[in-house]
C-alpha positions in Angstrom: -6.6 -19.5 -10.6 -10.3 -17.4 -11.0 -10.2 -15.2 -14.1 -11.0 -11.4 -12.9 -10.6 -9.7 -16.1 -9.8 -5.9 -16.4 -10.4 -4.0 -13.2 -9.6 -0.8 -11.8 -9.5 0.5 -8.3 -12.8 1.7 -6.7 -12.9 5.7 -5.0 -15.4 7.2 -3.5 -14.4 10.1 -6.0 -15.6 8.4 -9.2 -17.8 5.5 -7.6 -20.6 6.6 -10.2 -18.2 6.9 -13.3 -16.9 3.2 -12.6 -20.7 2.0 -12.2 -21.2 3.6 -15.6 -17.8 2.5 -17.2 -18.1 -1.0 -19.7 -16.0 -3.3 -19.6 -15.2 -3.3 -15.7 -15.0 -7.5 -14.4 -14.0 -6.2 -11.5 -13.1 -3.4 -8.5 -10.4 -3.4 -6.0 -11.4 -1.4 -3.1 -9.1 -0.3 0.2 -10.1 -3.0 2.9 -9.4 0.2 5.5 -11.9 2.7 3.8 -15.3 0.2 3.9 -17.0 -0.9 7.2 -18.7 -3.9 6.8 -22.2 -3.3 8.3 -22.2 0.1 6.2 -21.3 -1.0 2.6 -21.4 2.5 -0.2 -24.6 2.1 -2.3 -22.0 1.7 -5.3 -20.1 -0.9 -4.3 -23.3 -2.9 -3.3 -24.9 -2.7 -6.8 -21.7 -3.4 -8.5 -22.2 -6.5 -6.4 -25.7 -7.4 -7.3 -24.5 -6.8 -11.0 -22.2 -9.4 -10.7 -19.6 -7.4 -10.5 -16.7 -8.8 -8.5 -15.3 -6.5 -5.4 -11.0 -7.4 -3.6 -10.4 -5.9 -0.8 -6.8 -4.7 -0.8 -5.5 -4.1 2.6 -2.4 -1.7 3.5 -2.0 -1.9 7.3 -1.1 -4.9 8.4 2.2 -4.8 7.7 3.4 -8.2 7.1 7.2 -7.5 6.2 7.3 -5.7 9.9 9.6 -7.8 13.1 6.1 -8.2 14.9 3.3 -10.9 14.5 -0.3 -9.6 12.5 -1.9 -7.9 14.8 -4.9 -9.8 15.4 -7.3 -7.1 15.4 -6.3 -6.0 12.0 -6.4 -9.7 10.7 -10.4 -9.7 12.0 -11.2 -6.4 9.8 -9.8 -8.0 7.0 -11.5 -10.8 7.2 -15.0 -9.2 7.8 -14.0 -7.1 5.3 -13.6 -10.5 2.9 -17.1 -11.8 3.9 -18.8 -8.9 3.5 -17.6 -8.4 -0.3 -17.9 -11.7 -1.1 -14.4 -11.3 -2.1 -12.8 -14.3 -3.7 -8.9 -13.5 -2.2 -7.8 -10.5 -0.2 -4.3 -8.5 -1.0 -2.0 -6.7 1.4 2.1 -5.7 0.8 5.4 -7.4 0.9 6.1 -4.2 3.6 6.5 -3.0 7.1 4.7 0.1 8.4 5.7 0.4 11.9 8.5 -0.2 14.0 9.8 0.4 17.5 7.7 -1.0 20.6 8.6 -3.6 23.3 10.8 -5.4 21.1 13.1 -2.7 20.7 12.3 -0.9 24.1 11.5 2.3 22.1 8.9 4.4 20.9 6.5 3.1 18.4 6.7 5.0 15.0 4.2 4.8 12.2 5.3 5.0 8.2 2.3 6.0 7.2 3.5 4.4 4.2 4.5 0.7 2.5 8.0 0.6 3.3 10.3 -2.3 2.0 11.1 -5.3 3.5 15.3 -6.0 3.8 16.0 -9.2 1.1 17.4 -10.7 3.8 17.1 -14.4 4.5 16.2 -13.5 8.7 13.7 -10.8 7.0 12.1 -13.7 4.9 11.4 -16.2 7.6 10.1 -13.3 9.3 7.4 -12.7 6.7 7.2 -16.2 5.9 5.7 -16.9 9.2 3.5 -13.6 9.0 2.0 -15.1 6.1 1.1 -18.1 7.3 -0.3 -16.8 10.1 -2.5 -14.2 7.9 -3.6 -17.1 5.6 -4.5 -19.5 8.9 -6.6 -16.4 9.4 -8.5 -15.0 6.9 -11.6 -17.1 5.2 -9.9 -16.6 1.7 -6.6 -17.1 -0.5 -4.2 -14.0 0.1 -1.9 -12.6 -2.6 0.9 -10.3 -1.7 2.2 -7.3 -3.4 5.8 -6.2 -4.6 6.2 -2.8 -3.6 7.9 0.4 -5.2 11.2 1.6 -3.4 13.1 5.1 -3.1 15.6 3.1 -1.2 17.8 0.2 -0.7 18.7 -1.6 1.9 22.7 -2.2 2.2 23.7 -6.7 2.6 20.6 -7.7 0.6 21.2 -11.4 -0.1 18.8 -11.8 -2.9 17.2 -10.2 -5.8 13.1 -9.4 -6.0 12.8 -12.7 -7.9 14.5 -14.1 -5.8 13.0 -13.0 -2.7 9.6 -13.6 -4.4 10.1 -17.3 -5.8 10.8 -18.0 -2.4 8.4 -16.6 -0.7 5.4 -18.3 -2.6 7.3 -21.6 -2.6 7.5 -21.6 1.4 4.4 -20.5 1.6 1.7 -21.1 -1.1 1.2 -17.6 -0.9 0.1 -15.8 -4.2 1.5 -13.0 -5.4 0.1 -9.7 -7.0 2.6 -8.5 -9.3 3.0 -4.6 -9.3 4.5 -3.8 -13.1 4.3 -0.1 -12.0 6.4 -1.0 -8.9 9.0 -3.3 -11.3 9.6 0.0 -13.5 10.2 2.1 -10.0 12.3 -0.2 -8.6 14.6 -0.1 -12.3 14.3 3.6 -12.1 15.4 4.0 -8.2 17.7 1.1 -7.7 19.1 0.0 -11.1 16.8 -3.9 -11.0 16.0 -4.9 -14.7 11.8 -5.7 -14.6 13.1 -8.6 -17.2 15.0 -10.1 -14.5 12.4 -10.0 -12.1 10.1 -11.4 -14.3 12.4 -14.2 -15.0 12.4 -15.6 -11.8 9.1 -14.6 -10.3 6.9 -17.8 -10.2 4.1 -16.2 -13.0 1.9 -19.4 -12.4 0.7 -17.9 -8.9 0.2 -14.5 -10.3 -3.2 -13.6 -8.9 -3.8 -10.4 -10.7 -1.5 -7.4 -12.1 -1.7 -3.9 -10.6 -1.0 -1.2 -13.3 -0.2 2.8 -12.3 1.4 6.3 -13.2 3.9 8.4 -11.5 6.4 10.9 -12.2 10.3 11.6 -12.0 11.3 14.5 -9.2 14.8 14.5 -7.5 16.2 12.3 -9.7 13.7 9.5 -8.7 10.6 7.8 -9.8 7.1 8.2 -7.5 5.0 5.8 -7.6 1.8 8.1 -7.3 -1.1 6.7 -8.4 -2.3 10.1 -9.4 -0.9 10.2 -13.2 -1.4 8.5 -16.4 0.4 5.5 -17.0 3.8 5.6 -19.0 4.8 3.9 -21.4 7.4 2.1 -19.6 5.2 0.6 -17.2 2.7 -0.9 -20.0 6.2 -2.1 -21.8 6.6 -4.1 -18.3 3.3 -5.3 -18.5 3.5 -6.3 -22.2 6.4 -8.4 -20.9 4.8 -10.1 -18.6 1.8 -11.1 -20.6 4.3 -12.7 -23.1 5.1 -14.8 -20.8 1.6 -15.6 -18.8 -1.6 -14.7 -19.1 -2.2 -12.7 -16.4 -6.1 -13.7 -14.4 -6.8 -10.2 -13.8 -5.1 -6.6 -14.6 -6.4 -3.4 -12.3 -6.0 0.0 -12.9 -5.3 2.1 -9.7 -5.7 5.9 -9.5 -5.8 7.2 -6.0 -6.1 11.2 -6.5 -6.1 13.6 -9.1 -8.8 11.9 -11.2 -9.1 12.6 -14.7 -12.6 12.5 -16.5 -14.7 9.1 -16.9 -12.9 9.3 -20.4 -9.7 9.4 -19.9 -9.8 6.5 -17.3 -11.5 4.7 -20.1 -8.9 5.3 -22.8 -6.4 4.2 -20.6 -8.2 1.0 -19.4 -8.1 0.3 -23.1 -4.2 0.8 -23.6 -3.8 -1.9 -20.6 -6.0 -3.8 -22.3 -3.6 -3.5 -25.5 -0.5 -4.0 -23.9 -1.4 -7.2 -22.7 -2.6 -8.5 -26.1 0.5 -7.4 -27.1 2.3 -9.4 -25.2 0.0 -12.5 -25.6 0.6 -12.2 -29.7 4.2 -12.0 -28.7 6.8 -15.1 -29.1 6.8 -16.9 -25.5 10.0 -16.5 -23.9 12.1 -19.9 -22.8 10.6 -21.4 -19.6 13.1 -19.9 -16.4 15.5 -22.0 -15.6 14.9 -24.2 -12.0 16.6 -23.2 -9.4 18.7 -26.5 -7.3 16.8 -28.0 -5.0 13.3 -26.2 -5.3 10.2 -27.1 -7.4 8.3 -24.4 -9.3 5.4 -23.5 -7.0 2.1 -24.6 -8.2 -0.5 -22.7 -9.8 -3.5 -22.3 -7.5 -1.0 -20.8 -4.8 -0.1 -24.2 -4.0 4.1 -24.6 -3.1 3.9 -28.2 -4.0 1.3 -31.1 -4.2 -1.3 -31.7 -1.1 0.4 -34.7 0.4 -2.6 -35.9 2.4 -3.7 -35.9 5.7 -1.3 -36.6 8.1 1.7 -35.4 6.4 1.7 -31.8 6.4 5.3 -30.2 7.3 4.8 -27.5 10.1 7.3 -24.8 9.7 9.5 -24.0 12.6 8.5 -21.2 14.7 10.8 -18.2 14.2 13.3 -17.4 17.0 12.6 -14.6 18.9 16.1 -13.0 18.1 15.8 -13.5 14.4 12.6 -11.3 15.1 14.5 -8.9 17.2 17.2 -8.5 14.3 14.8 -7.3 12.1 13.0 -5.0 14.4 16.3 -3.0 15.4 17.4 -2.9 11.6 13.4 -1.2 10.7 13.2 0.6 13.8 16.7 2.4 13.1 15.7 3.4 9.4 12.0 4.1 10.4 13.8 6.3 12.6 15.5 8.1 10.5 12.9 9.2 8.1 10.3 10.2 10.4 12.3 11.3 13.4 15.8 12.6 13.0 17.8 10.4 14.2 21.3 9.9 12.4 21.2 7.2 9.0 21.6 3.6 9.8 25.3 3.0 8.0 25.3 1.9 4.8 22.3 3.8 3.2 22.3 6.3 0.8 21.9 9.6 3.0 20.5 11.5 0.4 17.9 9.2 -0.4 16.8 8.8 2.8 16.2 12.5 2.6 13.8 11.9 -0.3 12.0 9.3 0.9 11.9 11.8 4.2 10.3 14.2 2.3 8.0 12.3 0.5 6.6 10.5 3.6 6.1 14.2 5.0 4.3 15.2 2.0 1.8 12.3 2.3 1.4 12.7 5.5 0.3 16.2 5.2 -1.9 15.2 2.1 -3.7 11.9 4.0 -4.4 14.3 7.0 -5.7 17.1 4.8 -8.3 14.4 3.6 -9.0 12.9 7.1 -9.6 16.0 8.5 -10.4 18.5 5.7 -11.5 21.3 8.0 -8.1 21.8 9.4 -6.5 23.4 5.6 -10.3 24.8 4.9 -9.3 27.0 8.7 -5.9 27.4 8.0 -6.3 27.8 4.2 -2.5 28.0 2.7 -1.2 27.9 6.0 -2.0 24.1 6.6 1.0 22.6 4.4 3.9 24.5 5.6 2.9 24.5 8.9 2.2 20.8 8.9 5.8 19.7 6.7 7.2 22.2 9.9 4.8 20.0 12.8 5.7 17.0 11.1 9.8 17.0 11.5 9.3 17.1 15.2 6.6 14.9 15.8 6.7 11.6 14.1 3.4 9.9 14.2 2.9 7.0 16.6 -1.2 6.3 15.7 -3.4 6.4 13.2 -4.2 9.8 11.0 -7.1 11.2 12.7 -5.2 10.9 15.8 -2.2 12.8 13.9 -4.6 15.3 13.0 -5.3 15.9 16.6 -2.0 16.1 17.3 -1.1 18.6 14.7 -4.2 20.5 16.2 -2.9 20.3 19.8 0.2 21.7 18.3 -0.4 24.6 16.9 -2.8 25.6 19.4 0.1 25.2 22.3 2.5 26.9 21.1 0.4 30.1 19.7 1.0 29.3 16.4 -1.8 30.4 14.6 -2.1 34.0 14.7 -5.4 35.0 13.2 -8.3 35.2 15.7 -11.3 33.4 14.0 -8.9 30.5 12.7 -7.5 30.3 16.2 -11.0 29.8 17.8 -12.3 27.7 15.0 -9.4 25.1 15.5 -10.0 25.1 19.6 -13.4 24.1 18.5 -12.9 21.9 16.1 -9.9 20.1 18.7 -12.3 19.7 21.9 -15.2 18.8 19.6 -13.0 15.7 18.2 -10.6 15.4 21.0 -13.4 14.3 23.5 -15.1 10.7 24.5 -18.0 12.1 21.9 -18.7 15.6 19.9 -19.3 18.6 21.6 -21.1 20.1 18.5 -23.0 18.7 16.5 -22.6 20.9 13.4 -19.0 19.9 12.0 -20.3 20.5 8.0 -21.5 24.0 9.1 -17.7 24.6 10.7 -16.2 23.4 8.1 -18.1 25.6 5.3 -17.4 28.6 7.6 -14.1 27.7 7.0 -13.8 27.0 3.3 -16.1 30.4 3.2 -13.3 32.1 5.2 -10.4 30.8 2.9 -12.3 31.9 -0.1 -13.0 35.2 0.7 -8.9 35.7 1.4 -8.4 35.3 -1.7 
């Protein structure tokens, strides 16, 4: 398994504080946010320094009923050979449901939502997997994602659900310890545990994060310092494996150059604390599987010829899973009544949460809508966004939104009315009508300023 070292996530925000930051092996940068033909300047000199750059994708949605799409698989890919990458990352997660299979409408997440531990939900991302690996130019690693909710039947722990994963596959995995300690907070799983019966040998690298409690719940936000619960977790699992690489990810709210330095060093800490630490008793074998072997491999090569070709997946194991995700999907972005057996009032959490990033990834996408509607934009977004699910990507949301409020009269102030009718047609067209969009939107922000 390649050594990384310590990493942390690359942002356009502090792209010049990470070039300047010592002691960065590596960067892990959002395969959706880079084209490949148009590299940023500071990713390509961290590159030429030697630096390596991951691509971690957050789309494809490889828990989800449906195949990869095979558009998405390309990016990736390009995305991998463009970097240089040595692997690429995505999600144990679905992010969309409904379509053909389901003969409904298709509903985006706009978030990683988890996967039922299921044994029809694994063979379902088992052969998702394989068909991402058959497709991309480099090893993939997975992620264990954080949860508000859980899914009622589960037939397996994380560990569980993990070991078997990677030994059906030869997928590696990349071990969230931020996402262990939300998952312990949200839905009672001891990170020990998991631990315990994770296969560590096919760790590919460690992911390490803040969040908060609200709502009696832990968010996994990526915009606040790490606690010390989640570097405990870590210091845990170095005690048991040295892990090849450990990131830092911060995705908003970024504190000064320092501060991301002084807690690069506590990571750094925690995991020599662990590997001075007694090692704990080797986990225990479960009957009738072999460990999987490091290198991502789930057993030895045995030759040409030989290779065991998983069965295909039956279409209505597929179709199981894709009325089970539709039905929740469902009812957190649209309304519709809670699939039995979940936790009403944590759906309504995780509701409100996927709202709330909704309204915050659109704000970003299309910044000129809150700089015309100034404090306006949120509430009447969180209001748009009960009614409306979205069914495409975010800009096309943001059009939406747009569309919205200009329909129904909703925006009663003149000039914020006419800017957003030309901001609309200039985006909503086969190519822009104006060809000033940075003067608009600093008319805009200029506007909101001088209300206050």
């Amino acid at each position: 398994m390649r050594q990384l070292g310590t990493g942390i996530g690359w942002r356009p925000e502090i792209a010049d504080a990470v070039e300047r930051m010592p002691g960065i092996d590596w960067v892990e940068v959002v395969a959706e946010n880079v084209c490949p033909g148009h590299l940023p300047d500071s990713l390509r000199r961290l590159r030429e320094r030697g630096v390596t750059v991951v691509p971690h994708g957050v789309s494809l949605g490889l828990g989800g009923a449906d195949r990869p799409d095979p558009g998405r698989l390309t990016a990736l890919a390009e995305r991998a050979e463009a970097l240089g990458s040595p692997l690429v990352t995505e999600h144990i997660a679905f992010v969309r449901a409904g379509g053909p299979m389901t003969a409904s409408p298709r509903l985006e997440a706009g978030h990683l939502l988890p996967v039922p531990r299921t044994r029809d939900a694994l063979d379902v991302l088992c052969a998702n997997i394989r068909a991402a690996q058959d497709a991309l130019p480099v090893p993939l690693a997975v992620e264990n994602i954080a949860a508000l909710i859980s899914w009622p039947g589960e037939e397996m722990t994380e560990g569980q659900f993990l070991y078997d994963l990677a030994d059906r596959t030869g997928v590696r995995l990349l071990v969230d310890v931020a996402n262990l300690h939300t998952n312990h907070v949200n839905r009672g799983e001891d990170p020990a545990e998991a631990l315990a019966e994770i296969p560590l040998e096919v760790i590919a690298y460690v992911h390490v994060a803040g969040g908060f409690a609200r709502d009696g719940v832990w968010h996994d936000s990526h915009a606040h310092p790490v606690p010390q619960p989640v570097l405990d977790v870590l210091t845990d699992l170095a005690s048991r494996v040295r892990p090849p690489g450990v990131l830092l990810e911060r995705d908003e709210d970024f504190p000064e150059p320092a501060e991301l330095e002084r807690e690069l060093g506590t990571i750094r800490a925690a995991v020599e604390r662990g590997a001075g630490a007694p090692v704990p008793p080797e986990p225990v074998e479960r009957a009738g599987h072999a460990r999987p072997a490091a290198g991502g491999a789930a057993a030895e090569d045995p030759g040409p010829g030989t290779e065991e070709v998983a069965p295909a997946v039956p279409e209505a194991t597929r179709q199981r899973l894709a009325l089970t995700q539709t039905a929740l999907l469902s009812a957190l972005v649209a309304g519709t009544p809670a699939p039995e057996g979940f936790d009403r009032v944590r759906l309504g959490v995780q509701s409100r949460a996927l709202a709330a990033k909704r309204a915050g990834v659109v704000a970003r996408t299309a910044p000129e809508l809150p700089g015309i509607l100034g404090d306006a934009y949120r509430p009447a977004f969180l209001a748009y966004a009960q009614t409306h699910p979205m069914t495409a990507g975010y800009r096309h949301d943001a059009l939406g939104f747009a569309a919205h409020l200009l329909g129904e009269g909703l925006v009663d102030d003149a000039e914020a009315r006419h800017e957003l009718r030309v901001w609309w047609r200039d985006r909503s067209g086969p190519r822009p009508r104006s060809r000033r969009p940075a003067v608009r939107l600093a008319r805009a922000t200029r506007r909101v300023l001088l209300r206050r």
